[in-house]
C-alpha positions, -999 to 999 in steps of 0.1 A, spaced: 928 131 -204 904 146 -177 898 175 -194 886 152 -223 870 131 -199 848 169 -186 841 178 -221 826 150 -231 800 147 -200 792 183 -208 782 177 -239 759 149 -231 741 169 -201 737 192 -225 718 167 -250 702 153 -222 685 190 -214 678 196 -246 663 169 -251 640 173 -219 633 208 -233 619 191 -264 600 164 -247 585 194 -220 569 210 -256 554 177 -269 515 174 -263 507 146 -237 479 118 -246 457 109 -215 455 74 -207 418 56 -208 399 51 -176 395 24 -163 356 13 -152 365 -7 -120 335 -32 -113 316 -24 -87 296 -43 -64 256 -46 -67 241 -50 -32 205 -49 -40 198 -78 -47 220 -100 -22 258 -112 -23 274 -117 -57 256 -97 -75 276 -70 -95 270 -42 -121 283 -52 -159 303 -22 -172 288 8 -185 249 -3 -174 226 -5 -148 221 -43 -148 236 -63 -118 245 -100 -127 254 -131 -106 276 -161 -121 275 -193 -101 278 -231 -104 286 -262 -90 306 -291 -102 294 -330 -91 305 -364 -89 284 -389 -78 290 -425 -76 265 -451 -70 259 -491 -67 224 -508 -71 215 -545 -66 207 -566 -95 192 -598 -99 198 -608 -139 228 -610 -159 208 -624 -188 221 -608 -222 212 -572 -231 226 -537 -238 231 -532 -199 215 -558 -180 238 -567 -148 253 -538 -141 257 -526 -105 279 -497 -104 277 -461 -126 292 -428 -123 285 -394 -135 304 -362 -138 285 -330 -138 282 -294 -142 264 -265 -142 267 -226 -146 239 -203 -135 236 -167 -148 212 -142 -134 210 -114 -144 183 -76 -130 178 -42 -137 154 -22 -117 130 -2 -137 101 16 -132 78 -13 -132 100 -36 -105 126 -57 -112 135 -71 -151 151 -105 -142 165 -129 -167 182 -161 -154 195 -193 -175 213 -219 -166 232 -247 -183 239 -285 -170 260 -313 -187 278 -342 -178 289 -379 -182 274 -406 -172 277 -443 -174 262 -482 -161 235 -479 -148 223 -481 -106 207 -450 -114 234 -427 -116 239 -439 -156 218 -434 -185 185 -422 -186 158 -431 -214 138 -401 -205 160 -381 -208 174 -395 -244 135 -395 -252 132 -355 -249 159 -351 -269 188 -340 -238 213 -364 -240 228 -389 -266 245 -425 -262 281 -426 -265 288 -447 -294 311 -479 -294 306 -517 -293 308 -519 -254 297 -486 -248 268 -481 -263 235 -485 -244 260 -479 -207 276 -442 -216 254 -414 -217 268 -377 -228 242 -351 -222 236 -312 -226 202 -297 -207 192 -262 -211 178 -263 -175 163 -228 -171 163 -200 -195 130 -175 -185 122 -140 -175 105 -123 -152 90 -88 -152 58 -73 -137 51 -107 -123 51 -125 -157 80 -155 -156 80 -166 -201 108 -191 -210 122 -224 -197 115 -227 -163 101 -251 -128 67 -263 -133 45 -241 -105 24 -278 -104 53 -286 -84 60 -282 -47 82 -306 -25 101 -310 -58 129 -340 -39 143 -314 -24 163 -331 6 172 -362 -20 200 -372 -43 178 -394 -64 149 -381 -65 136 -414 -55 104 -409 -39 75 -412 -61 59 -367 -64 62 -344 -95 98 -329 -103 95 -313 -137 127 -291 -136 122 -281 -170 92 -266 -189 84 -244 -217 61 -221 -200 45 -187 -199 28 -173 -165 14 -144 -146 21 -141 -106 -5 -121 -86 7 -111 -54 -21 -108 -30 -3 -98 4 9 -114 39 27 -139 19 -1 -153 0 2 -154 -46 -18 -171 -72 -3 -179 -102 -17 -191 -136 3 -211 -159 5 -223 -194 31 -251 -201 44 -272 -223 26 -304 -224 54 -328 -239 72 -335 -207 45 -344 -189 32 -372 -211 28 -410 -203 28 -433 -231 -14 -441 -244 -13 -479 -241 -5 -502 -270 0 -541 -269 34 -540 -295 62 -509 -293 69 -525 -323 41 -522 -351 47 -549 -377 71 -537 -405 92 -518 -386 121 -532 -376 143 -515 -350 179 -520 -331 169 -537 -296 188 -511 -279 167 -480 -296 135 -492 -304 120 -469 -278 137 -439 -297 132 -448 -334 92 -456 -333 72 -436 -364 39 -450 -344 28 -470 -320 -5 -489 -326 -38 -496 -302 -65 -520 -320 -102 -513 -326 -130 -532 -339 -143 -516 -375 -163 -546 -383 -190 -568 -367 -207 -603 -377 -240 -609 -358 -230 -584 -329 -199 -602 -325 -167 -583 -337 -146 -598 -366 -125 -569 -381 -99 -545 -369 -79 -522 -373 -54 -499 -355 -51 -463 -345 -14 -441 -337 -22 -438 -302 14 -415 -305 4 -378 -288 1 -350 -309 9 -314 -299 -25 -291 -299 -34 -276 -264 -8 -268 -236 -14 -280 -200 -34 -252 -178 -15 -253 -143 -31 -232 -113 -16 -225 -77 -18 -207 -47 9 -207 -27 11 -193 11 52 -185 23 55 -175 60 81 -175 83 75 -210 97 72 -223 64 50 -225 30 18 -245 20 8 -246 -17 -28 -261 -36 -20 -263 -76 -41 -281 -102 -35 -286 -139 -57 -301 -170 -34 -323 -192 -50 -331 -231 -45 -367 -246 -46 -360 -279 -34 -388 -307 -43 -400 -344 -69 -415 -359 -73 -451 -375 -46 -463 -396 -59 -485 -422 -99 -483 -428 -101 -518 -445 -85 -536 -413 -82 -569 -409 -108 -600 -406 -142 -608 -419 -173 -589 -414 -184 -562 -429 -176 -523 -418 -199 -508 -397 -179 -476 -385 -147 -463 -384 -144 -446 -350 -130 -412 -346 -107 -413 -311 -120 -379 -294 -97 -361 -274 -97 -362 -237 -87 -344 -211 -72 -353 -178 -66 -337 -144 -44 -334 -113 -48 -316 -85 -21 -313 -54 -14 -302 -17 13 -296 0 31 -283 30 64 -271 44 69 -265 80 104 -251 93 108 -269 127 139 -243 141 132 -257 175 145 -286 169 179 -275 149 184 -245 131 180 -251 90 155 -282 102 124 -287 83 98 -309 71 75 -318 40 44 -335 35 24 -339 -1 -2 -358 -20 -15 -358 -54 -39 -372 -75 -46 -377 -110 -66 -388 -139 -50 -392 -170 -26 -371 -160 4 -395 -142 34 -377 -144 19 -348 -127 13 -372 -96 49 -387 -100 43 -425 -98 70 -428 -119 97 -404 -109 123 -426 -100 125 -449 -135 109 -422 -157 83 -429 -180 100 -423 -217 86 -460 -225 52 -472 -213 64 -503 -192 102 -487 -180 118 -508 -154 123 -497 -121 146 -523 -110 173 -538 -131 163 -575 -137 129 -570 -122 106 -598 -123 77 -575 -136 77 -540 -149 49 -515 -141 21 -501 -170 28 -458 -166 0 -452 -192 -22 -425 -193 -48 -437 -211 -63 -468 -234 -79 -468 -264 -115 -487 -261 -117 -512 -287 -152 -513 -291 -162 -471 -288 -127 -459 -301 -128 -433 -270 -98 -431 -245 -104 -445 -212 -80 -429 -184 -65 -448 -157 -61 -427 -119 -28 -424 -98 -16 -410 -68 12 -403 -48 18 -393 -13 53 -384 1 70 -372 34 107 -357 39 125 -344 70 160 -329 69 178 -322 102 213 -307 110 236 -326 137 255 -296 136 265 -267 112 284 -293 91 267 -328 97 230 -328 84 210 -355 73 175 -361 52 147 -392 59 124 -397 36 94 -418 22 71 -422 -5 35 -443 -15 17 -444 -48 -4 -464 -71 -15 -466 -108 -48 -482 -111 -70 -494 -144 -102 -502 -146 -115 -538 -145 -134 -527 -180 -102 -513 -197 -82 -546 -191 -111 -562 -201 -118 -545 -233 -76 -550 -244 -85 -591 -238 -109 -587 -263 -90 -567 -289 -59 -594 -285 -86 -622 -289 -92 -610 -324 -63 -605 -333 -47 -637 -320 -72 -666 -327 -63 -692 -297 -46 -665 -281 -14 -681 -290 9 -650 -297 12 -626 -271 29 -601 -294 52 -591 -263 53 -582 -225 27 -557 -233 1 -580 -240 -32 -585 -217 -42 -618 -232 -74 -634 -238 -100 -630 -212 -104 -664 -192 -75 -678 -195 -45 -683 -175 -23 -661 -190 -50 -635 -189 -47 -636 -151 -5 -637 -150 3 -611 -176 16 -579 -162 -1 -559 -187 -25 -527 -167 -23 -545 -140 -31 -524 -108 2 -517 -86 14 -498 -62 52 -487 -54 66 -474 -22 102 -462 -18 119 -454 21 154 -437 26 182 -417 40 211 -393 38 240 -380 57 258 -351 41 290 -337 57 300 -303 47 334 -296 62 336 -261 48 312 -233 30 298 -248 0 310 -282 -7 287 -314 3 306 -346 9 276 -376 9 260 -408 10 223 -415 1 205 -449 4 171 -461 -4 148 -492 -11 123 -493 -32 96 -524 -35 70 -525 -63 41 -549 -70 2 -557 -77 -25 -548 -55 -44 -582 -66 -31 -617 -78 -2 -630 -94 17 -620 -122 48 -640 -147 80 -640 -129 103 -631 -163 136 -635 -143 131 -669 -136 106 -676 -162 123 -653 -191 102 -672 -220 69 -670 -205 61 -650 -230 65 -671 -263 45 -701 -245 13 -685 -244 -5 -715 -257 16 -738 -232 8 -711 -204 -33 -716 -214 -36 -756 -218 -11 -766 -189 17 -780 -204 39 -747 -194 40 -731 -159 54 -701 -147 71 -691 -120 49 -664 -103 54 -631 -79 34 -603 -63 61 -581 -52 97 -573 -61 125 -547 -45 157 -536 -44 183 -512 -26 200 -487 -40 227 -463 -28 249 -432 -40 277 -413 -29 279 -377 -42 308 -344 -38 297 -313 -51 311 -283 -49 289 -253 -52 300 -216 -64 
């Protein structure tokens, strides 16, 4: 047995070394390196090379959620009228992405935000926002008009040589709410822009840049009494989005001086020339200062019907004309160190003709409808128009805003910091643009019985003339605070709070929360029999608590 037992483990050391033998003649396949990523420290931390080039890229992001409750003073029926609370989940991913060449650095960065959002409080859905085409309602019986999905291509541009082309910050813009949740304060924040610009770096700190941009997303409705033209008939809830035109009268036909006929034009802005932005800007170490100006066209269609409506003969059809409005805004940073490391300050105006987004006045509720509320329930809403159509020359008249606006952010310590901040702005219109409306809604209501609807100036005269809230002059003025904890690198824990008051610089206007059918008593309103409750001024408070993680 053991000499069975030795013979057969000889033989398989044997096999064993032959087989070795075998394998030792065999050719070997080398394995594949591997390219190990490697770190890019040109540009800063995070940057790293993409295999097998010479370009260093960055991936970051944040995620968000933000909660927030604002006061409201109607529950009177509507798609979400007496809602306090809203929420929002968001997101965002940042990719940037340079190669150095022989000309300086090729940079191309994009980024990508989307979220959730619903009620309203400010946190919830946005009309400007649906009105640019960025977000969509969520669909549903008790959803719809509350829950707002959305998808923004926030930046997508490059820069090379000192050109920046693509999808990018308006370089009208300077303070830009950066120490604010909301965004509250009434100053330009156009995030996103289709633009194409040149940089000139002129030394010690000091560039001038030239832009052209896109001028859709800064446009303010051109006034007209009815959103919805006769004939069209639209869901409540959408009628802001589904409009094919929006008309402004004007006379086309006159009996002994006095006019008799009209008709209307599409005061909706078409797309010709792009806005013309300028800025010098000044960065030092205890801070930056910037001057920019821009010229904004207000182009829309001619008249709609030549044959009108009334008596009279036609004497002309007027031809609107474009115009052209301006803006023009300073501002200034100062880093205050001395007081708290990270501590600094901002101060900016801005003023505009024709031109009111650039100034800002209506930052807070957007301007996607030409009368958006501010508040929820208000008692008035505010005219964000650009411009009116004359009646009697066919030419656009431009109303003026500005804006002035003040934030200060300070650091209780490395992980406690907190922002204080303030806004003031008007809109104004001319005595003769109001005016000139009365007259056009005189023809076109004989006794001034139909007022059409809340956009309606009324006949001169009378006493709903001098209550309607249509172009009437206002002013809005919005104070707050924030304190933001940040327990460890990159994630803000946070509450914000602010109040914001509108209301007319002169007179008294229809109280529609406690007079909500003002509006269908015109005639009562005029001979007596119906009186309105009245207001000058109305306010609210609103506050938000936010996490956000940043990457």
């Amino acid at each position: 047995m053991k000499l069975l037992k030795s013979s057969l483990l000889g033989s398989a050391t044997a096999f064993v070394a032959i087989g070795a033998a075998h394998a030792a003649d065999l050719p070997v396949k080398k394995a594949v390196p591997i390219e190990y990523v490697r770190v890019c420290s040109a540009y800063g931390a995070g940057f790293f090379y993409i295999p097998g080039t010479d370009t260093c890229l960055r991936l970051s992001g944040r995620a968000r959620f933000e909660g927030g409750y604002q006061t409201s003073y109607s529950r009177q029926n509507g798609s979400n009228v007496g809602d306090t609370s809203g929420f929002q989940g968001r997101m965002r991913i940042n990719l940037d992405a340079r190669t150095q060449t022989a000309y300086g650095t090729l940079r191309a960065f994009v980024r990508l935000d989307a979220g959730a959002r619903t009620g309203y409080s400010g946190v919830g859905t946005s009309g400007t926002q649906q009105r640019i085409g960025q977000a969509y309602p969520g669909l549903g019986i008790d959803s719809f008009g509350r829950d707002q999905q959305f998808v923004n291509v926030d930046k997508a541009f490059i820069q090379f040589a000192g050109l920046t082309a693509g999808r990018a910050s308006s370089f009208f813009d300077f303070y830009a709410h950066d120490f604010e949740f909301a965004a509250a304060t009434a100053g330009s924040d156009i995030a996103s822009t289709n633009l194409l610009a040149y940089t000139a770096t002129l030394g010690n700190g000091l560039s001038a840049t030239l832009s052209v941009e896109d001028p859709v997303f800064r446009r303010s409705p051109i006034y007209s009494p009815s959103n919805n033209p006769a004939g069209i008939t639209n869901n409540a809830s959408i009628a802001n989005f589904a409009q094919t035109n929006s008309p402004a009268p004007v006379f086309i036909g006159y009996t002994n001086g006095v006019p008799t006929r009209y008709s209307f034009v599409d005061v909706i802005q078409r797309e010709r020339l792009p806005d013309f932005v300028g800025a010098l800007r000044l960065d030092q170490a205890w801070g930056s200062a910037q001057v920019s100006a821009a010229v904004h066209e207000l182009n829309v269609g001619n008249v709609a019907n030549g044959a009108g409506t009334g008596t009279g003969s036609n004497i002309s059809i007027p031809h609107t004309s474009n115009a052209y409005g301006y803006a023009v805004q300073g501002g200034l940073k100062i880093n205050t160190p001395f007081i708290a490391p990270g501590d600094a300050l901002y101060l900016q105006g801005a003023y505009g003709v024709g031109s009111q987004l650039y100034t800002g006045y209506s930052s807070y509720s957007g301007s996607y409808s030409q009368n958006a509320a501010t508040i929820q329930g208000q008692k008035f809403n505010q005219f964000f128009n650009d411009a009116t159509v004359n009646p009697f020359t066919g030419q656009m008249e431009m109303s003026t805003s500005f804006s002035v606006v003040a934030s200060y952010l300070h650091y209780w310590s490395p992980e406690w910091r907190s922002a204080v901040f303030g806004s003031y702005g008007e809109m104004n219109f001319s005595n003769s643009q109001r005016a000139a409306q009365g007259a056009a809604f005189a023809l076109a209501n004989p006794g001034g019985t139909n007022a059409f609807s809340t956009n309606a100036v009324g006949t001169p005269g009378t006493t709903f003339y001098n209550l309607s809230e249509a172009l009437r002059d206002t002013y809005q003025y919005v104070v707050g605070a924030s304190l933001i904890w940040s327990p460890v690198k990159d994630l803000d824990i946070g509450v914000e709070g602010f109040y914001t008051q509108i209301g007319v610089k002169n007179g008294r206007v229809i109280d529609k929360d406690k007079s909500p059918t003002a509006y269908a008593n015109v005639a009562g309103i005029n001979n007596g029999t119906f009186v309105p409750r009245t207001t000058t001024q109305d306010s609210n408070s609103s506050f938000r608590m936010r996490v956000q993680r940043d990457f």
